[in-house]
PQR file with spaces between the fields and no chain letter, atoms N, CA, C, O and H, PARSE charges and radii, in Angstrom:
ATOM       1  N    UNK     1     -51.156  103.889    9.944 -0.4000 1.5000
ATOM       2  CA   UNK     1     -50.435  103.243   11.013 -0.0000 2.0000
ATOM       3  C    UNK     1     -51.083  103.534   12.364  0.5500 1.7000
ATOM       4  O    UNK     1     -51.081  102.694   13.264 -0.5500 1.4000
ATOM       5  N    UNK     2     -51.567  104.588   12.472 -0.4000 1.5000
ATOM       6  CA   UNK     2     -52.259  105.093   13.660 -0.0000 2.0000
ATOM       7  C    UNK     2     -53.587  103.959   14.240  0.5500 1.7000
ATOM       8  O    UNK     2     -53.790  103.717   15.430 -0.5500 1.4000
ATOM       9  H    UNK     2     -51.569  105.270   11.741  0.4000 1.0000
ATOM      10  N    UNK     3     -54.228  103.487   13.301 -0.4000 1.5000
ATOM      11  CA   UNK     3     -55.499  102.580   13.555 -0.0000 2.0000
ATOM      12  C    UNK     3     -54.685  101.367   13.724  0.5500 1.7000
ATOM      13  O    UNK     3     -55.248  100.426   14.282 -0.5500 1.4000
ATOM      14  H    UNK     3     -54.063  103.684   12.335  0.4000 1.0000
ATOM      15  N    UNK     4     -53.108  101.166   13.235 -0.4000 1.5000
ATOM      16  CA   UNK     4     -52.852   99.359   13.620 -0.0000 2.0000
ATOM      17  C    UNK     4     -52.786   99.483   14.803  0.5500 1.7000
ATOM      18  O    UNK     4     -52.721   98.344   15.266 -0.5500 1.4000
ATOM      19  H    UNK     4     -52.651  101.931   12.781  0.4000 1.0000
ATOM      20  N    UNK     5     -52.764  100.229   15.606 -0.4000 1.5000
ATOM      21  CA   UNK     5     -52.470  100.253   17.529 -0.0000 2.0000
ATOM      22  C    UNK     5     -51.213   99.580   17.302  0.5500 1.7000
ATOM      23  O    UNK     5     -51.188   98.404   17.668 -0.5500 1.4000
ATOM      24  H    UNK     5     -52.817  101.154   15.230  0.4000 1.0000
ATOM      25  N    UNK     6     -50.104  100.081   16.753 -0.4000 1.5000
ATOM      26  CA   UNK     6     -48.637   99.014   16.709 -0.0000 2.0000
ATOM      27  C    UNK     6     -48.585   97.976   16.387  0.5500 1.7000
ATOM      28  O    UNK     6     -48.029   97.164   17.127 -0.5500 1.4000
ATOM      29  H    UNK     6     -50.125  101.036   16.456  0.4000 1.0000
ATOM      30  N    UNK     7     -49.007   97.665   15.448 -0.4000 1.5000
ATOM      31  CA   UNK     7     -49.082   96.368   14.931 -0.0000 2.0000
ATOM      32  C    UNK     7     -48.570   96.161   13.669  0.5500 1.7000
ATOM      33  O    UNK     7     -48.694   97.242   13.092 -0.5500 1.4000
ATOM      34  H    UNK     7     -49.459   98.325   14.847  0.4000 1.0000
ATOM      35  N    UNK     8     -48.032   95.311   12.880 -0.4000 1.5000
ATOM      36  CA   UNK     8     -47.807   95.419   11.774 -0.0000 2.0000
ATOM      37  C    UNK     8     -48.683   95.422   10.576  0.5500 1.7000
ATOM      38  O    UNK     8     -49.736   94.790   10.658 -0.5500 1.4000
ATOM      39  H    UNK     8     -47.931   94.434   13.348  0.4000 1.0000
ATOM      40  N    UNK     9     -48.435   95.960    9.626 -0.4000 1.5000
ATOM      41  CA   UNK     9     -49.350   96.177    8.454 -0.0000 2.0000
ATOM      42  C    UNK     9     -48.780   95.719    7.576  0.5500 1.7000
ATOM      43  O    UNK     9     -47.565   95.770    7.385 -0.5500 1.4000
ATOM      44  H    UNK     9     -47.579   96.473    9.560  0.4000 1.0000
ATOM      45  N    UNK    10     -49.781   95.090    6.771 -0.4000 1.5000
ATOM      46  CA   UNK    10     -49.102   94.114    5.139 -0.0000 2.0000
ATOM      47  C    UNK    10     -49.939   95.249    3.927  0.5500 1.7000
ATOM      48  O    UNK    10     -51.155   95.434    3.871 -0.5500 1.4000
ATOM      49  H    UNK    10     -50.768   95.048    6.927  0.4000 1.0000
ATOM      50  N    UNK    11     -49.056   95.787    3.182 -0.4000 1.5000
ATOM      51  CA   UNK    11     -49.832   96.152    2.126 -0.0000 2.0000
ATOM      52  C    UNK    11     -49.260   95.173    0.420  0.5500 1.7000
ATOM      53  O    UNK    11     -48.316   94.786   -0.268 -0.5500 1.4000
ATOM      54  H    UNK    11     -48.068   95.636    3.227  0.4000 1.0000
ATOM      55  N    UNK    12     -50.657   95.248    0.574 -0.4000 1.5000
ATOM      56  CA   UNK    12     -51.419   93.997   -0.662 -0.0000 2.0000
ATOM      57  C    UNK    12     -51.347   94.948   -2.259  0.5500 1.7000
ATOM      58  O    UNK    12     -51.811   96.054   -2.536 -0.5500 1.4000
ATOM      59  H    UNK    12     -51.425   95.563    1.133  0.4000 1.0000
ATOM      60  N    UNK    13     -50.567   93.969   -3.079 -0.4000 1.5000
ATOM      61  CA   UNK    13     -50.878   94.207   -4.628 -0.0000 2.0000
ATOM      62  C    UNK    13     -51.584   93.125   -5.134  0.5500 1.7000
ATOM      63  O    UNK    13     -50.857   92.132   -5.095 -0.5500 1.4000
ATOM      64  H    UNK    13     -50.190   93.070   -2.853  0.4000 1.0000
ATOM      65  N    UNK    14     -52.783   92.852   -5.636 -0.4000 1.5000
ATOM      66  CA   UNK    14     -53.430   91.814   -6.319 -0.0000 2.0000
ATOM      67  C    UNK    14     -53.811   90.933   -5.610  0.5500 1.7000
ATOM      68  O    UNK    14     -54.065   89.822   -6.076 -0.5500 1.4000
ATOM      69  H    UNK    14     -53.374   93.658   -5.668  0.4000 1.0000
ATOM      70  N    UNK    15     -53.986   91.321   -3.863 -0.4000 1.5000
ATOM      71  CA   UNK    15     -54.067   90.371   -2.389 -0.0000 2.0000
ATOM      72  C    UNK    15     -53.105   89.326   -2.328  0.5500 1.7000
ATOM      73  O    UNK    15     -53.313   88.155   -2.013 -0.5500 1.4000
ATOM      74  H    UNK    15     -53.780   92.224   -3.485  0.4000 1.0000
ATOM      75  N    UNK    16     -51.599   90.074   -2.793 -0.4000 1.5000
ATOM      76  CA   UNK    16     -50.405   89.321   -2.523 -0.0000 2.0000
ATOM      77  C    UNK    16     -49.526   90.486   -1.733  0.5500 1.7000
ATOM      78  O    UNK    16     -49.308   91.636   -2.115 -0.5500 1.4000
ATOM      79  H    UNK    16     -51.430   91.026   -3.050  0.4000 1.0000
ATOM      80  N    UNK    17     -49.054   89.780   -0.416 -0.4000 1.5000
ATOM      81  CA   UNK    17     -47.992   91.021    0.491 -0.0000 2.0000
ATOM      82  C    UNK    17     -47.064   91.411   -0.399  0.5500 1.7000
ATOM      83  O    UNK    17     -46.388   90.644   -1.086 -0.5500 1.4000
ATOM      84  H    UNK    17     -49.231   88.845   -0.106  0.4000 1.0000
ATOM      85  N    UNK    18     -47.002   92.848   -0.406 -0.4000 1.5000
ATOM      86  CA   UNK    18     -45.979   93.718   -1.409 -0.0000 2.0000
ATOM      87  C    UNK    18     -44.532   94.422   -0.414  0.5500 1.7000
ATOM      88  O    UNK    18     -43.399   94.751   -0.767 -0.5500 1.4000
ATOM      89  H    UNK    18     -47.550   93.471    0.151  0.4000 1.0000
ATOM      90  N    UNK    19     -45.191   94.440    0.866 -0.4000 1.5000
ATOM      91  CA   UNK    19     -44.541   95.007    2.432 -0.0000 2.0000
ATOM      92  C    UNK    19     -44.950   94.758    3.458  0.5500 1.7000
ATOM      93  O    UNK    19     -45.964   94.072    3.588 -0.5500 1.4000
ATOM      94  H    UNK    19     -46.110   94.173    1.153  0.4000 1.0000
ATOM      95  N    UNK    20     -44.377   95.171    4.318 -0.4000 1.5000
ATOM      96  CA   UNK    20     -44.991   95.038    5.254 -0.0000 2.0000
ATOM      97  C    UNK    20     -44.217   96.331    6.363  0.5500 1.7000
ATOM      98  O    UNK    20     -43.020   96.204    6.619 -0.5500 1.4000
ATOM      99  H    UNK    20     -43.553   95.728    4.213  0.4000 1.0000
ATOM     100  N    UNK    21     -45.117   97.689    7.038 -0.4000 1.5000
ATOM     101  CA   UNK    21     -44.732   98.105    7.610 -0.0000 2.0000
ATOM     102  C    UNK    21     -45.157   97.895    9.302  0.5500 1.7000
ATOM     103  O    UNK    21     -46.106   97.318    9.832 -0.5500 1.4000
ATOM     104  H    UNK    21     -46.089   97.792    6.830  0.4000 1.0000
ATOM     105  N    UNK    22     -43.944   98.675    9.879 -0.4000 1.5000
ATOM     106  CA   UNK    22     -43.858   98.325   11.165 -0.0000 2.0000
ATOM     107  C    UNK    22     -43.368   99.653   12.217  0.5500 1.7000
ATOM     108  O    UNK    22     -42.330  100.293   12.048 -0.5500 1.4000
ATOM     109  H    UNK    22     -43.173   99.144    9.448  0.4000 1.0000
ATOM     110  N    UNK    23     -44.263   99.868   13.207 -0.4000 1.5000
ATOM     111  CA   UNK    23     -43.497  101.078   13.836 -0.0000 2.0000
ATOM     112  C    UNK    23     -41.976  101.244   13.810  0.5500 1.7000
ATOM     113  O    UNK    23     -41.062  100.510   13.434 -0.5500 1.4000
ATOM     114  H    UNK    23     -45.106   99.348   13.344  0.4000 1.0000
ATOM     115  N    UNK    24     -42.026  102.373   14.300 -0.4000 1.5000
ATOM     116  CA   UNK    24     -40.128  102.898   14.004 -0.0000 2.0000
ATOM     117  C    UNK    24     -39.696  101.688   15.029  0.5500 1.7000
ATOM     118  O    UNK    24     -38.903  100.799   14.722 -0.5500 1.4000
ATOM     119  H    UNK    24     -42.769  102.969   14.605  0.4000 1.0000
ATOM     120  N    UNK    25     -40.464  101.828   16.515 -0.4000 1.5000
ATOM     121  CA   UNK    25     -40.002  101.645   17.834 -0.0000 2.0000
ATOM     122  C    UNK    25     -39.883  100.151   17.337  0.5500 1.7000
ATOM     123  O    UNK    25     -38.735   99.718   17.442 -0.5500 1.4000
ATOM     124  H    UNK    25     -41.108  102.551   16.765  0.4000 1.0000
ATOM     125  N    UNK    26     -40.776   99.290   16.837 -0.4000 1.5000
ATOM     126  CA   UNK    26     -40.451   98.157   16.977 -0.0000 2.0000
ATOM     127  C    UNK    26     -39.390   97.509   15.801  0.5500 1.7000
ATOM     128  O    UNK    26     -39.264   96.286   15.730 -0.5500 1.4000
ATOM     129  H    UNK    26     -41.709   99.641   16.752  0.4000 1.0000
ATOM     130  N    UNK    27     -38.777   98.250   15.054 -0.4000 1.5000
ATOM     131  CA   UNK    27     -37.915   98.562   14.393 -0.0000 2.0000
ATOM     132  C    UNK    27     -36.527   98.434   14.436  0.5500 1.7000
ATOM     133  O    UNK    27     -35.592   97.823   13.919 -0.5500 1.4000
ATOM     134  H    UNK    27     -38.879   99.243   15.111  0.4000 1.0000
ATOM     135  N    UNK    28     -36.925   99.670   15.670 -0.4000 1.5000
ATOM     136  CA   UNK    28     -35.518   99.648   16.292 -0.0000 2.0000
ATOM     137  C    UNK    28     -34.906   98.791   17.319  0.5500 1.7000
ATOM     138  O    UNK    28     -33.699   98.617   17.488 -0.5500 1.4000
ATOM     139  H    UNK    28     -37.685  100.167   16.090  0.4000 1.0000
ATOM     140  N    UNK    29     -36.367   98.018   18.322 -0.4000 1.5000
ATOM     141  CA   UNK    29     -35.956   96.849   18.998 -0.0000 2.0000
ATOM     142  C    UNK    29     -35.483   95.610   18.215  0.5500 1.7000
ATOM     143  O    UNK    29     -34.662   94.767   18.578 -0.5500 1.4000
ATOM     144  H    UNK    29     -37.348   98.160   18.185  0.4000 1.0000
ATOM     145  N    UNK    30     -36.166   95.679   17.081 -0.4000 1.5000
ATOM     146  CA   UNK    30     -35.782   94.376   16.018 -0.0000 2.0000
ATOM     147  C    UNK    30     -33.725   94.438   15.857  0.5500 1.7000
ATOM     148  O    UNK    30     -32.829   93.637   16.123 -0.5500 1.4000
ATOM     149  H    UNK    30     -36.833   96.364   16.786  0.4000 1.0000
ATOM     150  N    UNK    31     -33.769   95.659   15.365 -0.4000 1.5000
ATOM     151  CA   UNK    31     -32.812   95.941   14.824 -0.0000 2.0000
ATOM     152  C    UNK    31     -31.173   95.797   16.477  0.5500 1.7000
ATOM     153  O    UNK    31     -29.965   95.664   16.673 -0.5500 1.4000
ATOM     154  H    UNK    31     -34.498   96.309   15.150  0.4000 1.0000
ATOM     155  N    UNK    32     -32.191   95.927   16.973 -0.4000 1.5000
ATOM     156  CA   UNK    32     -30.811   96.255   18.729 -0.0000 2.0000
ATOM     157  C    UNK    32     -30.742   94.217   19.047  0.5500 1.7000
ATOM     158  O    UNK    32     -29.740   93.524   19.218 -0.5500 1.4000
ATOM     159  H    UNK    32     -33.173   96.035   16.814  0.4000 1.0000
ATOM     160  N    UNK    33     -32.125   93.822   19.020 -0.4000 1.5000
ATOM     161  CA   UNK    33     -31.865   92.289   19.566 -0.0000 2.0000
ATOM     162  C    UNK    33     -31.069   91.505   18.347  0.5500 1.7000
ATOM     163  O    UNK    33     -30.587   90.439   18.730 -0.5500 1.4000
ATOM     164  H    UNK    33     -32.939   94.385   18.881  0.4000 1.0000
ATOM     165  N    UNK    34     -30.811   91.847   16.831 -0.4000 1.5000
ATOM     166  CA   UNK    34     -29.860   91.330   16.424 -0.0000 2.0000
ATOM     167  C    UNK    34     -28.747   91.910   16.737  0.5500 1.7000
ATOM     168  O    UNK    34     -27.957   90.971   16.839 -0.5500 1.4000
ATOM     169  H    UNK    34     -31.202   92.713   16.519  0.4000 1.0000
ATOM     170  N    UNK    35     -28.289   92.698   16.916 -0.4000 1.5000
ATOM     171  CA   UNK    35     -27.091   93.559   16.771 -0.0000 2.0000
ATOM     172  C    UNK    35     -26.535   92.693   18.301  0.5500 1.7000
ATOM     173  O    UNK    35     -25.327   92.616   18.527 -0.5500 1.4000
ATOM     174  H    UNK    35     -28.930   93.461   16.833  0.4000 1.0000
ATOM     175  N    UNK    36     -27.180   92.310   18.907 -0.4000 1.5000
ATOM     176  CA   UNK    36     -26.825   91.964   20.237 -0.0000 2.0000
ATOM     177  C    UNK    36     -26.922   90.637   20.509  0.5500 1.7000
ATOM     178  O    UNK    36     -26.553   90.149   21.577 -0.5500 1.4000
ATOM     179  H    UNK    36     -28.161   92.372   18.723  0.4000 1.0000
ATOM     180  N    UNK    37     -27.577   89.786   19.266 -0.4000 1.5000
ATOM     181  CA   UNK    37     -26.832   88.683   18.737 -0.0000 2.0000
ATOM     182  C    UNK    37     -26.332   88.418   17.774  0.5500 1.7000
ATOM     183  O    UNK    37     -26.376   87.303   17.253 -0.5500 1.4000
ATOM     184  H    UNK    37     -27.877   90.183   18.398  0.4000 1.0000
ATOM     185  N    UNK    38     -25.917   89.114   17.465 -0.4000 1.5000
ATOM     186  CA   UNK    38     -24.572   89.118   16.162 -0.0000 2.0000
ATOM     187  C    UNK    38     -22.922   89.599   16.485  0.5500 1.7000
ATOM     188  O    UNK    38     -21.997   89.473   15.682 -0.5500 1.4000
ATOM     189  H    UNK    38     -25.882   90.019   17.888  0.4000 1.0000
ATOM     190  N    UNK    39     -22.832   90.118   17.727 -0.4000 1.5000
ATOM     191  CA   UNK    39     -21.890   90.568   18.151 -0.0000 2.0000
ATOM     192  C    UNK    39     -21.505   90.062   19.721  0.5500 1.7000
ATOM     193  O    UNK    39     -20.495   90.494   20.278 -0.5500 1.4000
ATOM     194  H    UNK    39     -23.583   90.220   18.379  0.4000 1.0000
């Protein structure tokens, strides 16, 4: 995660996306701008 410079990362099984990770921080903004349109 350190080399994506914050970016998201897809990790590949058979060069098909299996995940995809994502800093905490942008995570947690994901997670606050629904919460703040959902309520």
């Amino acid at each position: 995660m350190d080399k994506a410079s914050g970016e998201p990362v897809a990790l590949l099984n058979h060069n098909k996306p299996t995940a995809y990770l994502i800093p905490a921080e942008l995570y947690e903004q994901i997670i606050e701008a629904l919460d703040e349109n959902i309520y």
